[in-house]
Each structure stands twice: as structure tokens, then as C-alpha cells.
PDB file with SEQRES, HELIX, SHEET and CRYST1 records, atoms N, CA, C and O in Angstrom:
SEQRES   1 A   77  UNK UNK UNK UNK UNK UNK UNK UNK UNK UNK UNK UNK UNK          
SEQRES   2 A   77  UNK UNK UNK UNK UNK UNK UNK UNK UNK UNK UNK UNK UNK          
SEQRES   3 A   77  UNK UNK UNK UNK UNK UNK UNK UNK UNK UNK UNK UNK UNK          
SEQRES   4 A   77  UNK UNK UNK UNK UNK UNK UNK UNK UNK UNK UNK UNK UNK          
SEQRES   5 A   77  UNK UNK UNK UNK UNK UNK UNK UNK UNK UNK UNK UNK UNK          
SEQRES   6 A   77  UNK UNK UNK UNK UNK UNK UNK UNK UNK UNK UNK UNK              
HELIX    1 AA1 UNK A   10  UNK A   24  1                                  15    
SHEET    1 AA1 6 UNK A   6  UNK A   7  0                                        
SHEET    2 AA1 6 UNK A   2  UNK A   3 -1                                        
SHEET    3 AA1 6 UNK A  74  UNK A  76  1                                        
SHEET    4 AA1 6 UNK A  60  UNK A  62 -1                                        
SHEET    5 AA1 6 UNK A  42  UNK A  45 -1                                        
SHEET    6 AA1 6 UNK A  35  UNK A  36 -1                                        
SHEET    1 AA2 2 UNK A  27  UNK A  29  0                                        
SHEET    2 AA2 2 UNK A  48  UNK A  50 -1                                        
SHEET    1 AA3 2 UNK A  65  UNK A  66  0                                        
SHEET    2 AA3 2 UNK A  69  UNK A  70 -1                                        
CRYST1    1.000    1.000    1.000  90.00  90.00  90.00 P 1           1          
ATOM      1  N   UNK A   1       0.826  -1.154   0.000  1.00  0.00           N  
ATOM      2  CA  UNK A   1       0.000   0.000   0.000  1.00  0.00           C  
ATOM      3  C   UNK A   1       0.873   1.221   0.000  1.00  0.00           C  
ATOM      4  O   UNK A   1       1.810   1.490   0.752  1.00  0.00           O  
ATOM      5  N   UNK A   2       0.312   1.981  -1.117  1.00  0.00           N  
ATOM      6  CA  UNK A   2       1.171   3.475  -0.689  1.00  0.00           C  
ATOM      7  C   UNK A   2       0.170   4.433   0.060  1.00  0.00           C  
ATOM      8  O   UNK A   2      -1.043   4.272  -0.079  1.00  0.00           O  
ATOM      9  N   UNK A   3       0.654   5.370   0.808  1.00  0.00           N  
ATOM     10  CA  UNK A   3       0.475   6.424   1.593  1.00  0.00           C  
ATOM     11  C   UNK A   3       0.932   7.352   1.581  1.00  0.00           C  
ATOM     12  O   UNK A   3       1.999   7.258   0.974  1.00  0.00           O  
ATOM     13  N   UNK A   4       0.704   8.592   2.025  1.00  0.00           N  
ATOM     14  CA  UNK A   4       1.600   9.965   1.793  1.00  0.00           C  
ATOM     15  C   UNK A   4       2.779   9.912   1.549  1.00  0.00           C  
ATOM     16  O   UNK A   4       3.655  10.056   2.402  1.00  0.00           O  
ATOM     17  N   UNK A   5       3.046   9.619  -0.081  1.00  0.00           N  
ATOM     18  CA  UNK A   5       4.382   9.200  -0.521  1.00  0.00           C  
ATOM     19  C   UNK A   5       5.109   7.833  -0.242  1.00  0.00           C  
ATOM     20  O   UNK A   5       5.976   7.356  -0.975  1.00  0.00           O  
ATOM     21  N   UNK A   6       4.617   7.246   0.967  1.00  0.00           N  
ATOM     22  CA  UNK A   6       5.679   6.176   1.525  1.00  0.00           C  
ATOM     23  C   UNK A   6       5.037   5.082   0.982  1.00  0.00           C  
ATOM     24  O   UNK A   6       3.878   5.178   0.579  1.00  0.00           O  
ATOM     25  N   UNK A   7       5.579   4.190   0.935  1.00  0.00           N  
ATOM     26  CA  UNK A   7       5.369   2.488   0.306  1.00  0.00           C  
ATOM     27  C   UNK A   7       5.174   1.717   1.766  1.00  0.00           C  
ATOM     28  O   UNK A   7       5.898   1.851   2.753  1.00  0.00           O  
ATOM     29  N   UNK A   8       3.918   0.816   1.626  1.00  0.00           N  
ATOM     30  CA  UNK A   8       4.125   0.059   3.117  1.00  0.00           C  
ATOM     31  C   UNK A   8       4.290  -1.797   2.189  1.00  0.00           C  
ATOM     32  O   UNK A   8       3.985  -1.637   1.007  1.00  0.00           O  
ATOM     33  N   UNK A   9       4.512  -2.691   2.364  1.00  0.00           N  
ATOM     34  CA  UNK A   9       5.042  -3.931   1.973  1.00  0.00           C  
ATOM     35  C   UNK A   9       4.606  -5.025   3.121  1.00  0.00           C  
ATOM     36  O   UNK A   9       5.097  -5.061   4.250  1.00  0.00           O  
ATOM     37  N   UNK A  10       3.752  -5.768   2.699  1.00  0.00           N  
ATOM     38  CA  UNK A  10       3.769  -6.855   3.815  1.00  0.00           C  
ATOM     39  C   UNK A  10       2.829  -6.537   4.863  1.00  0.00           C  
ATOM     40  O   UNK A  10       2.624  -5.337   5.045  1.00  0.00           O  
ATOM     41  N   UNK A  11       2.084  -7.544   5.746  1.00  0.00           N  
ATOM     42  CA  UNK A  11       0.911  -7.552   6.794  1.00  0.00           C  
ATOM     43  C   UNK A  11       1.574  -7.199   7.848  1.00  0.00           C  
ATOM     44  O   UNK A  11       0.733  -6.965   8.716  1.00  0.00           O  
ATOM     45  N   UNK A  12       2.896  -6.988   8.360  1.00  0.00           N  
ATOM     46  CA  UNK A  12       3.042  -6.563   9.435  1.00  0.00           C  
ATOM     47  C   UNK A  12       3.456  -4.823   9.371  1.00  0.00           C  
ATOM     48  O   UNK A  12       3.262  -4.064  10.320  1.00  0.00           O  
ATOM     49  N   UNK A  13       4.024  -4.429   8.123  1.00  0.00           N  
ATOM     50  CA  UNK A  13       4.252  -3.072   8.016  1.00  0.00           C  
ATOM     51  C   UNK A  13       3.114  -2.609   7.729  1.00  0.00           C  
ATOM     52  O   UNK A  13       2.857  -1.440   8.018  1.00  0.00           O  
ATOM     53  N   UNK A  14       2.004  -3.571   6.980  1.00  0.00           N  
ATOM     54  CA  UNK A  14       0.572  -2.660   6.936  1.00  0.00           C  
ATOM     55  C   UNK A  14      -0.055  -2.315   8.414  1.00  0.00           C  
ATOM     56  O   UNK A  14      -0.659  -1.354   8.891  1.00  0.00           O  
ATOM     57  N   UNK A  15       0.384  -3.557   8.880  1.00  0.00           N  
ATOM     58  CA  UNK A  15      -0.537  -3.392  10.601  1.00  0.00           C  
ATOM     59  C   UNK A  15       0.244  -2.287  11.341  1.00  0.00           C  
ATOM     60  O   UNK A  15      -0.482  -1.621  12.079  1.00  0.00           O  
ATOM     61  N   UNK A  16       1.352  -1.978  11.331  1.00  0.00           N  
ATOM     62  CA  UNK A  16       1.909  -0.648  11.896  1.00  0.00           C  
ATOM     63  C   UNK A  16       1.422   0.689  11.002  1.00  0.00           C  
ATOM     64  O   UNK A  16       1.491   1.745  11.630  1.00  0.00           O  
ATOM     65  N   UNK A  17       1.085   0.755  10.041  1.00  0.00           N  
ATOM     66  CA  UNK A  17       0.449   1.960   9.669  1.00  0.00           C  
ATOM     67  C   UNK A  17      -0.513   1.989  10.048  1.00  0.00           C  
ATOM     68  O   UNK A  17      -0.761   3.025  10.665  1.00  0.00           O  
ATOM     69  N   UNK A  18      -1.463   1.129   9.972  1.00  0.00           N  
ATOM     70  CA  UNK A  18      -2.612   1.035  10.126  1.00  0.00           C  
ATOM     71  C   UNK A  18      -2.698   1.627  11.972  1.00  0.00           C  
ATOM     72  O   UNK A  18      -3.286   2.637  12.359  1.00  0.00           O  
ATOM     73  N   UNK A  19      -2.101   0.864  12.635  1.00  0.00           N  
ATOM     74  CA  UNK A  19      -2.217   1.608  14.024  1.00  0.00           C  
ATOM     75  C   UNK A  19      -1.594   3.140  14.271  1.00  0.00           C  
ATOM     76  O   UNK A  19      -2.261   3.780  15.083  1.00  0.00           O  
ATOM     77  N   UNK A  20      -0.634   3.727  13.815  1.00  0.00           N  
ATOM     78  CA  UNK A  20       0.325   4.233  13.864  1.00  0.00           C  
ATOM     79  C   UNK A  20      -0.643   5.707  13.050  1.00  0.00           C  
ATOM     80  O   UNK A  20      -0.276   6.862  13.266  1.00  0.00           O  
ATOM     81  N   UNK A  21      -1.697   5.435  12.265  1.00  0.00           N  
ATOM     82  CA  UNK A  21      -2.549   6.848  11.634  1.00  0.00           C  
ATOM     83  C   UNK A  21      -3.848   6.427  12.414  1.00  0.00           C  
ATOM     84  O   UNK A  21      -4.755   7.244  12.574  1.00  0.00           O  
ATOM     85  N   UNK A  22      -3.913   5.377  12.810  1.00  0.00           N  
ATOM     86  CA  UNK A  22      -5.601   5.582  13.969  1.00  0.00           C  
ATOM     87  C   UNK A  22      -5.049   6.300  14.997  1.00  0.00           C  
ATOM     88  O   UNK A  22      -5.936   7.058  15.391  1.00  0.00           O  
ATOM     89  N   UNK A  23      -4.103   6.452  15.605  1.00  0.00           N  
ATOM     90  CA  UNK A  23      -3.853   7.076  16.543  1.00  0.00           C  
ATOM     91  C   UNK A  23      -3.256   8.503  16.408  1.00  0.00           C  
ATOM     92  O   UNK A  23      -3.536   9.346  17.261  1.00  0.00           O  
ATOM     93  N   UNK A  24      -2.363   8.831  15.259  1.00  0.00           N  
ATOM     94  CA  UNK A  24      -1.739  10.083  15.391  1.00  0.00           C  
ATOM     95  C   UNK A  24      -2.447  10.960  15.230  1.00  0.00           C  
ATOM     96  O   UNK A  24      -1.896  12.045  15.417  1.00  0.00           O  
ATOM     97  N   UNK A  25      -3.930  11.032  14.832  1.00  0.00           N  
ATOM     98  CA  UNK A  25      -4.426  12.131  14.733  1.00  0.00           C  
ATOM     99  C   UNK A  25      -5.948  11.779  15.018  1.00  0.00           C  
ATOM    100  O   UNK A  25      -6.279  10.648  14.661  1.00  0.00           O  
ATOM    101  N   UNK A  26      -7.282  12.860  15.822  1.00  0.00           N  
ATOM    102  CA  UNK A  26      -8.415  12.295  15.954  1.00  0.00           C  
ATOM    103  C   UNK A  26      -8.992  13.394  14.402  1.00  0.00           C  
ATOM    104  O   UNK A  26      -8.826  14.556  14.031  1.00  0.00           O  
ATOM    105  N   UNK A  27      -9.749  12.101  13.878  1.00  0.00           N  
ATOM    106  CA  UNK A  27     -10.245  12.837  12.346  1.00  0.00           C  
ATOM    107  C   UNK A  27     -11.779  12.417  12.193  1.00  0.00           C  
ATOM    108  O   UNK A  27     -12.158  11.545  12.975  1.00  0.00           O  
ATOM    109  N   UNK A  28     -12.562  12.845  11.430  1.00  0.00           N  
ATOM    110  CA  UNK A  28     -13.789  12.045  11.326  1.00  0.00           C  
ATOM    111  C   UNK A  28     -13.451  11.710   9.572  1.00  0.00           C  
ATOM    112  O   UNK A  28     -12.606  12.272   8.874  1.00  0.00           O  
ATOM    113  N   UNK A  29     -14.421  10.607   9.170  1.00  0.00           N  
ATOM    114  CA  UNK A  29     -13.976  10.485   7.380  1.00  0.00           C  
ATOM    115  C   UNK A  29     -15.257  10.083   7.022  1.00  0.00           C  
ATOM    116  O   UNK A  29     -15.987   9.216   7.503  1.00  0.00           O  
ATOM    117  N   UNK A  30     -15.495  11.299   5.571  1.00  0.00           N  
ATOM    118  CA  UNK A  30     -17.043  10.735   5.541  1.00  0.00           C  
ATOM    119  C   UNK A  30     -16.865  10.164   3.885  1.00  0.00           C  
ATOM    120  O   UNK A  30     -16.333  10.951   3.103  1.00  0.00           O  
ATOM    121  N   UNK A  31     -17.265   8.933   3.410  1.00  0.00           N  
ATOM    122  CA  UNK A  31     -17.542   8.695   2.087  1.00  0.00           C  
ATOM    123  C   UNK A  31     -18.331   9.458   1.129  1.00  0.00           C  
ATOM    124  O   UNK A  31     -19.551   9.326   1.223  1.00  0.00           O  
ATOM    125  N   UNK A  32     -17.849  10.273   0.175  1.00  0.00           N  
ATOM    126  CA  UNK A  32     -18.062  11.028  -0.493  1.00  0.00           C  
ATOM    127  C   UNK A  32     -18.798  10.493  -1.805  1.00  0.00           C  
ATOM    128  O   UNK A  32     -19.883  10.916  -2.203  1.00  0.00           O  
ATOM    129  N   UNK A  33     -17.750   9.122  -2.642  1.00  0.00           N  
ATOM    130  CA  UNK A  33     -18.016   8.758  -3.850  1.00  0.00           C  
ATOM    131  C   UNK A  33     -17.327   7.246  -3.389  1.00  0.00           C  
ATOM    132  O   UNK A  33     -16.698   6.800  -2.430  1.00  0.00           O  
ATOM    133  N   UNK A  34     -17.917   6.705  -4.839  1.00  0.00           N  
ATOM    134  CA  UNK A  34     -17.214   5.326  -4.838  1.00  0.00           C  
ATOM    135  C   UNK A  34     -17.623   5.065  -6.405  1.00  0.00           C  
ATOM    136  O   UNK A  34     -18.680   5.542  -6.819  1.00  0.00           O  
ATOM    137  N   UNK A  35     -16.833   4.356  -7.207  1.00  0.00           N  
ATOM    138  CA  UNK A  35     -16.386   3.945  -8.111  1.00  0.00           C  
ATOM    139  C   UNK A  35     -15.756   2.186  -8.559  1.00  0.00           C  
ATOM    140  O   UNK A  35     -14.701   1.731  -8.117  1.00  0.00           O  
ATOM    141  N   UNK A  36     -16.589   1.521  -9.398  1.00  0.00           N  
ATOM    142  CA  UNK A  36     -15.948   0.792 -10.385  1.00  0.00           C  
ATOM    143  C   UNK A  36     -15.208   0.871 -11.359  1.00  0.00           C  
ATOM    144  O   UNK A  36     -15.915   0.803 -12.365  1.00  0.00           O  
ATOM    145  N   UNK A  37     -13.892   1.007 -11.683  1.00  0.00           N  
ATOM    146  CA  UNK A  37     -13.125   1.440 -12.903  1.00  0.00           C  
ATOM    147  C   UNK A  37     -13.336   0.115 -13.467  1.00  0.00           C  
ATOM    148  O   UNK A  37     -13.867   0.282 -14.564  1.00  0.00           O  
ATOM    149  N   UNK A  38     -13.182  -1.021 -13.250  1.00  0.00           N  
ATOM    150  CA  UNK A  38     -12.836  -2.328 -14.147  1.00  0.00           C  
ATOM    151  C   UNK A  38     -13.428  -3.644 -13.218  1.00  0.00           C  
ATOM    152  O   UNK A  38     -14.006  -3.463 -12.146  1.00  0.00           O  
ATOM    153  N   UNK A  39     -13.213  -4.851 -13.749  1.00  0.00           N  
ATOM    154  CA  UNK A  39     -13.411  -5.959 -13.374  1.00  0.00           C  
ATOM    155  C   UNK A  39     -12.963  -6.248 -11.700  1.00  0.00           C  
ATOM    156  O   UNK A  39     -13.470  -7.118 -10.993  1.00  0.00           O  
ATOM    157  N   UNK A  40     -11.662  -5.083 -11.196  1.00  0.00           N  
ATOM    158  CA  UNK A  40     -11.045  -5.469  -9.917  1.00  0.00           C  
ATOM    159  C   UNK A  40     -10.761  -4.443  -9.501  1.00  0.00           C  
ATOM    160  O   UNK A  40     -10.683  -4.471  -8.273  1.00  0.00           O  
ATOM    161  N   UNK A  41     -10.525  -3.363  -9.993  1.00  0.00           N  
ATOM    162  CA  UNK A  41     -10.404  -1.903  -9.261  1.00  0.00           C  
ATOM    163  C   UNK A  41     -11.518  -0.831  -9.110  1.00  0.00           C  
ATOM    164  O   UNK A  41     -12.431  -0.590  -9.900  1.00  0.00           O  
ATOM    165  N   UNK A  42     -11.234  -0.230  -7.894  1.00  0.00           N  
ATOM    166  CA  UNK A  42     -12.016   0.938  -7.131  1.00  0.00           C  
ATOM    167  C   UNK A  42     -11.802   2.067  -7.349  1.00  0.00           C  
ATOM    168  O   UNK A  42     -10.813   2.441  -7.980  1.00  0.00           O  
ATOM    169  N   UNK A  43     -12.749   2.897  -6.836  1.00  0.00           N  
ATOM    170  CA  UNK A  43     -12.069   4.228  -5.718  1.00  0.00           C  
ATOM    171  C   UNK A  43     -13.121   4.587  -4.907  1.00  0.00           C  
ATOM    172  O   UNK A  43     -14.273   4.593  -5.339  1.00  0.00           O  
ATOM    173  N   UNK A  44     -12.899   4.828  -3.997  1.00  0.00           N  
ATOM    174  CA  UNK A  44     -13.588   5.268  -3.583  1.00  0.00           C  
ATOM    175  C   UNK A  44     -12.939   6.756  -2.141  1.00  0.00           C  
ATOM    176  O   UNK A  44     -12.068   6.801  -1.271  1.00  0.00           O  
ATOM    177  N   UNK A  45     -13.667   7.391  -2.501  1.00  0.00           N  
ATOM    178  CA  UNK A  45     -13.273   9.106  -2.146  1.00  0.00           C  
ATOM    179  C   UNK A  45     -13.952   9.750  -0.816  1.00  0.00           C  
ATOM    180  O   UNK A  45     -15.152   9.746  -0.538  1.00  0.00           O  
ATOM    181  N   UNK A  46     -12.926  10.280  -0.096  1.00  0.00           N  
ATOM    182  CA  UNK A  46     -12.985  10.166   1.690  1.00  0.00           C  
ATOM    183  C   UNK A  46     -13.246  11.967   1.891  1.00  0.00           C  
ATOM    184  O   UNK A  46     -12.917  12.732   0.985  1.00  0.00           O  
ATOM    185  N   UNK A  47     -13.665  12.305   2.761  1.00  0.00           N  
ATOM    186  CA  UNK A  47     -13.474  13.531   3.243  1.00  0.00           C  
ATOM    187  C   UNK A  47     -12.811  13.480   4.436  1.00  0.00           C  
ATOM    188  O   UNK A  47     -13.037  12.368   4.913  1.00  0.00           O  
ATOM    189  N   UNK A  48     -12.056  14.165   5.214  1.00  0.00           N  
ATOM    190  CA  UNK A  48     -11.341  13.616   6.325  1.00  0.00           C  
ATOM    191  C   UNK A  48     -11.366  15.246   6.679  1.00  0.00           C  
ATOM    192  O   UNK A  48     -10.966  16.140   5.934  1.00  0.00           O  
ATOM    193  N   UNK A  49     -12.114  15.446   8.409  1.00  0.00           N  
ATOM    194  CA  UNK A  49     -11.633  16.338   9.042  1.00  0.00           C  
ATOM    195  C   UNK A  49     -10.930  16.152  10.226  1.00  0.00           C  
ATOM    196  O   UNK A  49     -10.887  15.011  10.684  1.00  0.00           O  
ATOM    197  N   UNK A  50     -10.327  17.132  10.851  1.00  0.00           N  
ATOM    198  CA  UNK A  50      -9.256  16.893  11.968  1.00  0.00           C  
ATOM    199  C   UNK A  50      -8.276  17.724  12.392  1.00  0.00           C  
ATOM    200  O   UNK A  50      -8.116  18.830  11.875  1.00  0.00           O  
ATOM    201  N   UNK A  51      -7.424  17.210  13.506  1.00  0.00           N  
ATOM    202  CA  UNK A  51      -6.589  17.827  14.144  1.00  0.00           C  
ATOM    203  C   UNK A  51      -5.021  17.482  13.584  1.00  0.00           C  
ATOM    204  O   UNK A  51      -4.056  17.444  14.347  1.00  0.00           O  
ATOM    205  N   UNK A  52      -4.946  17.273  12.340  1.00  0.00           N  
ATOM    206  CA  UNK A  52      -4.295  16.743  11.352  1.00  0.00           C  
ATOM    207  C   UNK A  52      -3.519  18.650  10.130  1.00  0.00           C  
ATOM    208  O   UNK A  52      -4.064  19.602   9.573  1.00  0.00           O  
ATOM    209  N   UNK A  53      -2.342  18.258  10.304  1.00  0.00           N  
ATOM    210  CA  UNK A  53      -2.113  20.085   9.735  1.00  0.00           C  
ATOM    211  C   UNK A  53      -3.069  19.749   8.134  1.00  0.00           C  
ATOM    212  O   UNK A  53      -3.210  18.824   7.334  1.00  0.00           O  
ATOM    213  N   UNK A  54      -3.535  21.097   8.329  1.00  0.00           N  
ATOM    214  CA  UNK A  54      -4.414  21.570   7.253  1.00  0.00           C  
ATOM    215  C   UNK A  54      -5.567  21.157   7.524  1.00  0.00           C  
ATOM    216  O   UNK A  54      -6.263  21.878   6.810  1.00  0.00           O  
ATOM    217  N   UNK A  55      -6.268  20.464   8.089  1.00  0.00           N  
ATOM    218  CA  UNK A  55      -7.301  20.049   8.887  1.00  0.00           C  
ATOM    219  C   UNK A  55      -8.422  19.853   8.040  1.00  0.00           C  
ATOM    220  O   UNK A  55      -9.530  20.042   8.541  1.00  0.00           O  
ATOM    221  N   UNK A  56      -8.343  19.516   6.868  1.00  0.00           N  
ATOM    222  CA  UNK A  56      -9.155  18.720   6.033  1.00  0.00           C  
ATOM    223  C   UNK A  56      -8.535  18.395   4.501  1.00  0.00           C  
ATOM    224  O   UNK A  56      -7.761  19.123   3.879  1.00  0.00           O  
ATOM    225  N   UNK A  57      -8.942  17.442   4.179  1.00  0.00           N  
ATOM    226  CA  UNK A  57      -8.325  17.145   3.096  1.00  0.00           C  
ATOM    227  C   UNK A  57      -9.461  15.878   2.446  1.00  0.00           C  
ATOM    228  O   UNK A  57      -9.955  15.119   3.280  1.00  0.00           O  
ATOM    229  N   UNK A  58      -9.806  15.711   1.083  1.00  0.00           N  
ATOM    230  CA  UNK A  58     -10.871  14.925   0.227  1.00  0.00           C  
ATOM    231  C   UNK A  58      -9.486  14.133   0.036  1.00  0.00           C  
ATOM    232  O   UNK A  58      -8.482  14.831  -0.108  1.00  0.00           O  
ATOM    233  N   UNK A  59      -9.330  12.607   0.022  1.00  0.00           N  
ATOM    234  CA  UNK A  59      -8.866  11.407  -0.166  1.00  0.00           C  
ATOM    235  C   UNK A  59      -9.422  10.375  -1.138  1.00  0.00           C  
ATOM    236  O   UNK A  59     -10.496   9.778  -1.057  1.00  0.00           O  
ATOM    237  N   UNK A  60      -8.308  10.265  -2.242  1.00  0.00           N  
ATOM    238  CA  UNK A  60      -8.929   8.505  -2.945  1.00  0.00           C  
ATOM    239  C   UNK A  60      -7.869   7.585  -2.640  1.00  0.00           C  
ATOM    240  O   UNK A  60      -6.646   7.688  -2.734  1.00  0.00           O  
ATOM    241  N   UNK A  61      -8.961   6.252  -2.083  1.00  0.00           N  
ATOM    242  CA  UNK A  61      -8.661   5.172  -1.945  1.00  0.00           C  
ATOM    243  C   UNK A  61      -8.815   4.643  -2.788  1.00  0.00           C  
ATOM    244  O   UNK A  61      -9.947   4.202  -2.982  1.00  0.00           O  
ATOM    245  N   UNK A  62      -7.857   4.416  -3.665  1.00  0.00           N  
ATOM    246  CA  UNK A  62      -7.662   3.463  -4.999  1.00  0.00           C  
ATOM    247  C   UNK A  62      -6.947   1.762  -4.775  1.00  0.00           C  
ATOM    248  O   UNK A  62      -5.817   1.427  -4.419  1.00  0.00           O  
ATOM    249  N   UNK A  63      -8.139   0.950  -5.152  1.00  0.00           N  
ATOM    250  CA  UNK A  63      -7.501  -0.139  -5.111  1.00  0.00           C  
ATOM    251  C   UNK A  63      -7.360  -1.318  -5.733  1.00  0.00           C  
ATOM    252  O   UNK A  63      -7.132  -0.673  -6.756  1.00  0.00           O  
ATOM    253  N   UNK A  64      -7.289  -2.274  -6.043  1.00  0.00           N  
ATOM    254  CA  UNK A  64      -6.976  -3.290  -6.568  1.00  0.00           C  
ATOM    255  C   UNK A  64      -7.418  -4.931  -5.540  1.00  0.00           C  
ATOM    256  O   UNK A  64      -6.819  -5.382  -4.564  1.00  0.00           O  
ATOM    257  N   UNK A  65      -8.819  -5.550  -6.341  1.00  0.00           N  
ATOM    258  CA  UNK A  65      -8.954  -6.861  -5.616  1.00  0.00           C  
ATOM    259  C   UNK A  65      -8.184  -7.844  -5.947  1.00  0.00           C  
ATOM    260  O   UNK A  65      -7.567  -7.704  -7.003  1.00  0.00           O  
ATOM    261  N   UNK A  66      -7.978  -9.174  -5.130  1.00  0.00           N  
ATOM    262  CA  UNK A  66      -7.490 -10.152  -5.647  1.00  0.00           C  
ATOM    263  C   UNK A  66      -7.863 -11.408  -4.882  1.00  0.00           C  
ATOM    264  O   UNK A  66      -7.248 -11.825  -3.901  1.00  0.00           O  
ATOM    265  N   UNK A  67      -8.890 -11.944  -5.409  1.00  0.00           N  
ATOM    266  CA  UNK A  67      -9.277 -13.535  -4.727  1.00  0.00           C  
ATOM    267  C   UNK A  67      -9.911 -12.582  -3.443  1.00  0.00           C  
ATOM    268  O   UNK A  67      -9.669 -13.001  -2.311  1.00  0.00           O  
ATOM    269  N   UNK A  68     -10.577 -11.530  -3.552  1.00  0.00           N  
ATOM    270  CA  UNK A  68     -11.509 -11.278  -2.424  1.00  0.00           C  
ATOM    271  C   UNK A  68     -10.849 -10.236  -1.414  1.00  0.00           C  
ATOM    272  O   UNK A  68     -11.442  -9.498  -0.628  1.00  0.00           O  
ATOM    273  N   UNK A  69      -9.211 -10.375  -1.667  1.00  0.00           N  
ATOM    274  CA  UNK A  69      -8.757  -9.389  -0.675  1.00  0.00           C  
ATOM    275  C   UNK A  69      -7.979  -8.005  -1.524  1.00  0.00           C  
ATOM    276  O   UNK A  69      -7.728  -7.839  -2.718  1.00  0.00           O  
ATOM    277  N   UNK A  70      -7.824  -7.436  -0.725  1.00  0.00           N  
ATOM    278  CA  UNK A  70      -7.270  -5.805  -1.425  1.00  0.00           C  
ATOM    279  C   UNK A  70      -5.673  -6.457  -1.711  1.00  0.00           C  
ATOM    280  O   UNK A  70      -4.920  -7.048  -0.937  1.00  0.00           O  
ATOM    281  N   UNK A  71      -5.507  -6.075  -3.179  1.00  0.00           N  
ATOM    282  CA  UNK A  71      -4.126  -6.538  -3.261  1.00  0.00           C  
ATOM    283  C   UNK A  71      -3.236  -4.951  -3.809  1.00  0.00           C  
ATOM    284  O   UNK A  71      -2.059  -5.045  -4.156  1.00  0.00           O  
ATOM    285  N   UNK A  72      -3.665  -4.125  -3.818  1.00  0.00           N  
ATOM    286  CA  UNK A  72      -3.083  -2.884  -4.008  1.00  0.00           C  
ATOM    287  C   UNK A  72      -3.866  -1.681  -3.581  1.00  0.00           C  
ATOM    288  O   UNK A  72      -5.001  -1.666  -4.058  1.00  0.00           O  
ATOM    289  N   UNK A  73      -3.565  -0.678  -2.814  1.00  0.00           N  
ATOM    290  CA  UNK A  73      -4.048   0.467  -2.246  1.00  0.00           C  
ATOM    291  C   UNK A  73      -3.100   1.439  -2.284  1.00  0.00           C  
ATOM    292  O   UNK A  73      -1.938   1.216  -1.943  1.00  0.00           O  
ATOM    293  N   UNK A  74      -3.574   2.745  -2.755  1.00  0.00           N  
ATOM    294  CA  UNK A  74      -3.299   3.422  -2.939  1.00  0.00           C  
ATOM    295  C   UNK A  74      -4.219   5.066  -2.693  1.00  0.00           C  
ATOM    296  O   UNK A  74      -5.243   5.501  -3.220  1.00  0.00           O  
ATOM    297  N   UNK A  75      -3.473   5.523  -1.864  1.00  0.00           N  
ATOM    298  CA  UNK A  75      -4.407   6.913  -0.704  1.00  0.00           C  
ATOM    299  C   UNK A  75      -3.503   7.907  -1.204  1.00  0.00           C  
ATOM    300  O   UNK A  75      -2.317   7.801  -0.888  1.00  0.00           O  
ATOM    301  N   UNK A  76      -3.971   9.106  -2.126  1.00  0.00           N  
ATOM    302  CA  UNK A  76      -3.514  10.258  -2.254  1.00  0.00           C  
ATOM    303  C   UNK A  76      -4.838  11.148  -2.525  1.00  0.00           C  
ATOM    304  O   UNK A  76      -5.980  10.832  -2.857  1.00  0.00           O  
ATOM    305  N   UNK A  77      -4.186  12.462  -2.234  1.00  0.00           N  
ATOM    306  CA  UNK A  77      -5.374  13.861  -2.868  1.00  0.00           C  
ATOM    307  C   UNK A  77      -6.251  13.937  -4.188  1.00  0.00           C  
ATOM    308  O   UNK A  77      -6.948  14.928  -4.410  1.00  0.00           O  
TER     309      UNK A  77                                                      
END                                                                             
């Protein structure tokens, strides 16, 4: 999965992001849109407010299925 620029690799570096942004900041995120591009990819588009610098920002979660699970994600502006 990429994230603000950074690359995460593997279920245990995902599970440290994953804890590591539930906690650094309190945000609310509201689903905006969602999207089918193809047979296996998404998007679907976040609003995020918070105590986070700049304190709001619209997010796509772009991703990629595979056999049922997310096999590529990708979170930018």
C-alpha cells in the first residue's frame, strides 16, 4: 500500500500503519463517492476532518482486488 508518498510492503508493516494513523491524529472520514473502474479496481473518495495540519483534506482510496482481498491500495489527494 502506498500512503503519503511512503510504500508500506507486507501484513506486518501494513498493521503498523494502520495503528500508527488511527492514533496520530483524531479525524472524522465521511464517504463522499465510490467507483468501479474495471473488473477489480475501485475508488472510492474520503473527506477527512481533523486535528491533522491543514485540517481537512478529500482522499482517494484506490484499489486493486485479488481472490476477495485488497491486493493494491493506494491513498492520495
Amino acid at each position: 500500500m502506498i500512503d503519503d508518498g511512503n510504500t508500506y510492503e507486507g501484513i506486518e508493516a501494513i498493521r503498523e500503519w494502520l495503528d500508527r494513523s488511527a492514533t496520530e491524529f483524531t479525524y472524522t472520514i465521511h464517504l463522499t463517492g465510490a467507483q468501479q473502474t474495471d473488473a477489480t479496481r475501485y475508488i472510492a473518495t474520503h473527506h477527512l476532518e481533523g486535528n491533522f495540519p491543514g485540517g481537512t483534506i478529500d482522499l482517494r482510496y484506490r484499489f486493486t482486488l485479488r481472490d476477495g482481498l485488497i491486493e493494491r491500495l493506494v491513498i492520495e489527494p
